[in-house]
N, C-alpha and C positions, 0 to 999 in steps of 0.2 A: 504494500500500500504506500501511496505517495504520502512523503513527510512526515511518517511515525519518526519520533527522536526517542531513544532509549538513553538513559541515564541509570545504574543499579538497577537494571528491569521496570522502571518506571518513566512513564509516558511525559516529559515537560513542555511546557510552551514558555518558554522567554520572551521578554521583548527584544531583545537586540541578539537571540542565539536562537537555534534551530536549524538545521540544514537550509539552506538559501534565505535565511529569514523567515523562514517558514512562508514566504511567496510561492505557491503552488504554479505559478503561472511561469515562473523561471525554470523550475522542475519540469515542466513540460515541454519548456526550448529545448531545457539539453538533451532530455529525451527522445526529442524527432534528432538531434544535430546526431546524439549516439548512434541511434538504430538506420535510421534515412543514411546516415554518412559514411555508416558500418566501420566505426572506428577501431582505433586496436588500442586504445591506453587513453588514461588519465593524469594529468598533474597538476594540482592543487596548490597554487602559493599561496600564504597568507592560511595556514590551516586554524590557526586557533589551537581552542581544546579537541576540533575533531568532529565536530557537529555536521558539516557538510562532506566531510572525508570520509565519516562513516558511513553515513546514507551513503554515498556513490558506490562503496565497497559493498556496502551487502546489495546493493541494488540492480550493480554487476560485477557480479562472484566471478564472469568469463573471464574481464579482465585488469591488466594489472595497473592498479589507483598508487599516485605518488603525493603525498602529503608534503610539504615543505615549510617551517614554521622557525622565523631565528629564535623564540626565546623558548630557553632550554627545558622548564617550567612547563609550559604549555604542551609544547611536544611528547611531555611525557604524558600526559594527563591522556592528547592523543593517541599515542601510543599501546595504551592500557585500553580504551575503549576499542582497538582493533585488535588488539592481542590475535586472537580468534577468528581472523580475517586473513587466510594463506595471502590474499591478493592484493591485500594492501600494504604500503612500507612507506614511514615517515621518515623522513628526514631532518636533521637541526642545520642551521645555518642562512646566511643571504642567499633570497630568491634568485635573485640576478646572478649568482655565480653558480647555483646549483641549477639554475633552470637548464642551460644547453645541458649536461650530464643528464638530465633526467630523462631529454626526450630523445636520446642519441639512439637508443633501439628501439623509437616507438617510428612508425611511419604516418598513420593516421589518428594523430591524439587531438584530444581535445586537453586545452590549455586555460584555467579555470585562477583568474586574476584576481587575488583580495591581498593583495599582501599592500596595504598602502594606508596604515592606519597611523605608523608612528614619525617621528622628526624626518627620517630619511624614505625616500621617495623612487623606490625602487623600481617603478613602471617603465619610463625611459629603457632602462636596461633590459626589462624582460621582453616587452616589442622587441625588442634587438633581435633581443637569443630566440626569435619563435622565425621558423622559416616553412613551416610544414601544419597543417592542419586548423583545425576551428580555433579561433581565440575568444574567450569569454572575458570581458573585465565589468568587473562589478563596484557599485558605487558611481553611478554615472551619470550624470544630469541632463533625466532626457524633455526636456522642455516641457512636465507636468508638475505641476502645485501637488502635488498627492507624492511625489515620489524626492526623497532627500539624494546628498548628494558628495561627495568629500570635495574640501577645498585647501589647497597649502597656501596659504596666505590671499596674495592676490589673483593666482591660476587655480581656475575649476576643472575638475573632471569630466568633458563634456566629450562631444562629438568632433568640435572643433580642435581640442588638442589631441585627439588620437587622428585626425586627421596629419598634423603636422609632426606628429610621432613616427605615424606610419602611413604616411603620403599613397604606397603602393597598394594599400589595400580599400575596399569600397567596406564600410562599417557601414553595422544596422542598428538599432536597438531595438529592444521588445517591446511586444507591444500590447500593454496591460489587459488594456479592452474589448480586445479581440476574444472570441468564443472559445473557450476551453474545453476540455472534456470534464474540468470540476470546478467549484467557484471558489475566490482566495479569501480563504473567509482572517485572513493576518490583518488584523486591522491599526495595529502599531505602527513602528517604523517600518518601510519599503523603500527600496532605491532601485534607482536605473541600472540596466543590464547592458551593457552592447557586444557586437559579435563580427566577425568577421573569416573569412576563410584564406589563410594564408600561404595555400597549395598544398597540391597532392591530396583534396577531397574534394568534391564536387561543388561549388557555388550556387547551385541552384537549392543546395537544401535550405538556404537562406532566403530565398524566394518564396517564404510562404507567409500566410497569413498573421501570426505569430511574431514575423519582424516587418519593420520597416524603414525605410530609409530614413532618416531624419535629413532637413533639410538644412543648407551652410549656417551657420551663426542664429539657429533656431533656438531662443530660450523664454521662457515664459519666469515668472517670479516663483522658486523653489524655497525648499527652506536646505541650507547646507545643514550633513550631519559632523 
């Protein structure tokens, strides 16, 4: 089932934890991007304690999920909630140096962006290191009052600077109010999703209903988280 979060066998909802937020509507991108795109791996930067690493691990046991998380704390915590997960393996340390290592034997991964919560601002880098497959970055301000957004001072996480990050590729973002197959009943905080396909998977799978293109310098008044 989509977005059970197990903690000690017990079922939680957080406001700011949960696999994706507990955003059912984001679970549902990655799940056409997985299946549609027939991908062969996962990597997670920015894991946390493990709330969205785990859901992706038990959700697919086929294949192999890479957690990456610099503080060494967290990662454990991570770590213990997959114990019991042959397919998943956490890593400690900077996204940006461990990201190319992670995707070096995947061909068709999806590349799952949160690592951008503290002083340093590792996004720049990981666009770098991605050459191959779907990119997810999370935390993005897609020009809706409903949906929060990170900001480092006076640059926002929008459309516009992954544009100028990564020029070569055509970004989308989700797209909330589109038809689901279940409704996001998360009524706390939500943020913007964007995606993009950076080769070696099919571009059309992003051609659906689910995403859309946002347009240049599109922003409406958000609230930054």
């Amino acid at each position: 089932m989509f977005l059970r979060h197990s903690a000690g066998g017990v079922v939680q909802v957080e406001r700011r934890g949960g696999p994706f937020g507990f955003d059912i509507t984001v679970a549902h991108q990655v799940e056409h991007m997985i299946r549609e795109g027939e991908l062969d791996g996962i990597v997670e930067t920015g894991s946390f304690v493990g709330d969205t690493l785990e859901y992706l691990g038990r959700r697919y046991p086929w294949l192999p999920v890479v957690g990456i998380e610099i503080d060494p704390d967290y990662a454990a915590v991570a770590r213990r909630r997959t114990d019991d997960l042959a397919n998943v393996e956490v890593r400690v340390g900077d996204s940006a140096e461990l990201l190319a290592d992670s995707l070096r034997v995947l061909r068709r991964p999806l590349v799952y962006l949160d690592a951008h919560w503290g002083e340093d601002w590792p996004l720049a880098a990981e666009l770098g290191a991605i050459n191959r497959g779907f990119i997810a970055v999370d935390d993005v301000d897609i020009a809706d009052p409903r949906f929060g957004y990170d900001q480092y001072g006076d640059v926002r996480l929008d459309p516009d600077l992954l544009r100028v990050l990564r020029p070569d590729l055509e970004w989308y973002v989700g797209a909330p109010r589109a038809d689901y197959p279940h409704p996001c009943l998360q009524v706390g905080r939500r943020t913007g999703t964007a995606y993009a396909a950076a080769g070696g998977v099919d571009p059309d799978v992003l051609a659906h209903t689910w995403f859309t293109r946002p347009w240049a310098s599109q922003r409406l008044q958000g609230t930054a988280s």
